[in-house]
N, C-alpha and C positions, 0 to 999 in steps of 0.2 A: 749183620746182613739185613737181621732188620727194622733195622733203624733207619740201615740206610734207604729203604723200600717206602719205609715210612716218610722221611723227608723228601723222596721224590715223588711221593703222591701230593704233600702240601704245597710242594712248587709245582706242582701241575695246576691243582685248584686253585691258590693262588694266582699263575699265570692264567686260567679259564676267567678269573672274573675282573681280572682288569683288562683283558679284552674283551668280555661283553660290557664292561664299563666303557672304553674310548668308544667303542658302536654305540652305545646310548647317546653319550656326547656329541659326538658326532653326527647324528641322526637329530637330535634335537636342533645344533647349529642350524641343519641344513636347513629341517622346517622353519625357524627363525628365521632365518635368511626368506626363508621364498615369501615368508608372511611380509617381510617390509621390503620388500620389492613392488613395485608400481608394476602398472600395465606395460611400460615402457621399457620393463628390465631394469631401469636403474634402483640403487637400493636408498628408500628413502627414511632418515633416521629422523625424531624427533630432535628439532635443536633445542638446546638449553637456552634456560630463557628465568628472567627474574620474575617472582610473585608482583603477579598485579599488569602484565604485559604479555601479549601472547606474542605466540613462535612463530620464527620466520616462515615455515612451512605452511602456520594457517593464515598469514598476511600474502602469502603468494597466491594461495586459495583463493582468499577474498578477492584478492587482485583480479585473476583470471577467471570468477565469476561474473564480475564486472564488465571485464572485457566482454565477453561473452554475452550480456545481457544486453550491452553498446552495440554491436554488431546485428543483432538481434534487431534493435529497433532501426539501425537503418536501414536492414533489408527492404521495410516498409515505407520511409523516406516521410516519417512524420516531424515534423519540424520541432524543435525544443522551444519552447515558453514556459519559465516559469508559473506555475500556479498562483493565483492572486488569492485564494479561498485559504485561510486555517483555520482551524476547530468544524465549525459546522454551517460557516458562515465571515465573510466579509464586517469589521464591525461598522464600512462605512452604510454598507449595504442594507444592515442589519437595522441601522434608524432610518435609511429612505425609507423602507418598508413601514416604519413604524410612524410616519408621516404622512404617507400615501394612504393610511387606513383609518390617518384621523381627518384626510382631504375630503374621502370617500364619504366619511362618515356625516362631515356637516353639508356635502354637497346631495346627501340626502336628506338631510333635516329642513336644508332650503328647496326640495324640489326638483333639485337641479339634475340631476343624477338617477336612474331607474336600474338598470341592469350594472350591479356593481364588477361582477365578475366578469362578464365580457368587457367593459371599460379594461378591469384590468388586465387580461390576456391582449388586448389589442395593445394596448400603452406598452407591453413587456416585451413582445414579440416584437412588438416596431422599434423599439429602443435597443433591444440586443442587437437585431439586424444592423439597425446604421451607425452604432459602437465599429461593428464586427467588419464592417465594409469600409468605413471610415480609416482605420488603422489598420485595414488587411490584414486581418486577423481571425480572417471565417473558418480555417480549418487549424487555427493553430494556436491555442488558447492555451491547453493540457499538455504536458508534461509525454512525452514517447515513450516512456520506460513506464506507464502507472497502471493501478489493475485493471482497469478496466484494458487496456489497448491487450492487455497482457490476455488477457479473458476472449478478446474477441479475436486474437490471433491465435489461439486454442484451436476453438473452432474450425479454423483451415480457410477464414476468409482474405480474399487478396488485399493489395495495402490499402487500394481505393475506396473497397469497403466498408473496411475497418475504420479508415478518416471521417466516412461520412455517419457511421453507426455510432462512432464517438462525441461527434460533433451533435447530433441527435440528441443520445442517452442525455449528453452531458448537459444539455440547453432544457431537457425536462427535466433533468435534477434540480437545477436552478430555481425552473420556475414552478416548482413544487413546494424548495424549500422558500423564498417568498410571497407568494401563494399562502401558505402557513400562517408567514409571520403578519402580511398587510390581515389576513384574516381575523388572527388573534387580538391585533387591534386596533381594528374594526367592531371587534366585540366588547373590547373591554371601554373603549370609549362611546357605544352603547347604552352599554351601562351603567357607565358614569353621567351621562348626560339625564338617564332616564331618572339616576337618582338625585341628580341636583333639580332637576325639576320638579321630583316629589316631596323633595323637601319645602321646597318655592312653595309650592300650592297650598301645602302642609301649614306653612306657617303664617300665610297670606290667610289663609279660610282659620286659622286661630288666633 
């Protein structure tokens, strides 16, 4: 009798913890479940995917990032052109400048020249402009998706403004970073000139 007492208490305990075991299981599923569920209700699994290539789920991602960031810019109805600028500077660009500051430089050695900086701001300003009007191309030079449009649509400004604050910013970037460079040399041919002259004198007077 009791024995028998005894093996119906081990089936009881027994049966007590393999039902609080399928509730654990069970309870775990469920949270599992609600974790890879989207906003949408649907349940979203990682797909398998080979080392060295990523998952469909984060190519969809990117996708509809994309999309999203396209729609984005033509709320604003800024026009696409490619960018002509990589690294920090144009390298056609980069010897006009370096040209222009050695024109600068002898057309003050002859006289010819007083105010070298306004020369250049009026030569750049005029130049951009009838580039820019010539190939109708005044508001649409820059890229609709790049940080800056991205920066001044932030702000909460409408699309006309943001074309002309781009158009702006972007035309004193320009002429800041050649500004720079006609500057640089302008100096370094300067210098050069001041020293082959001292050597001139140097070796004439010995």
């Amino acid at each position: 009798m009791s024995l028998t007492i005894h093996n119906c208490a081990n089936m009881t305990t027994v049966d007590i913890r393999e039902r609080r075991r399928q509730r654990i299981l069970q309870n775990a599923e469920k949270r599992l479940s609600t974790i890879l569920k989207g906003p949408d209700g649907d349940e979203r699994r990682q797909t398998p995917c080979i080392d060295g290539f990523t998952s469909l789920n984060d190519e969809g991602r990117s996708n509809g990032e994309a999309k999203k960031h396209e729609d984005i810019g033509q709320e604003i109805n800024i026009p696409f052109v490619k960018p002509t600028y990589y690294g920090f500077m144009d390298q056609n660009r980069f010897w006009i400048m370096i040209a222009l500051g050695l024109f600068f430089r002898l057309a003050v050695m002859f006289e010819l020249l007083n105010y070298v900086f306004l020369s250049f701001t009026t030569i750049f300003f005029s130049w951009e402009l009838l580039v820019k009007i010539s190939q109708r191309t005044l508001f649409s030079r820059y890229p609709k998706n790049d940080f800056l449009v991205n920066m001044l649509m932030v702000t909460g400004l409408n699309g006309r403004l943001v074309v002309w604050c781009q158009f702006i910013l972007n035309l004193l970037f320009e002429f800041t970073m050649d500004a720079c460079v006609m500057s640089l040399s302008f100096i370094c041919f300067h210098l050069l000139f001041i020293t082959c002259k001292y050597l001139t004198e140097s070796g004439c007077c010995s």
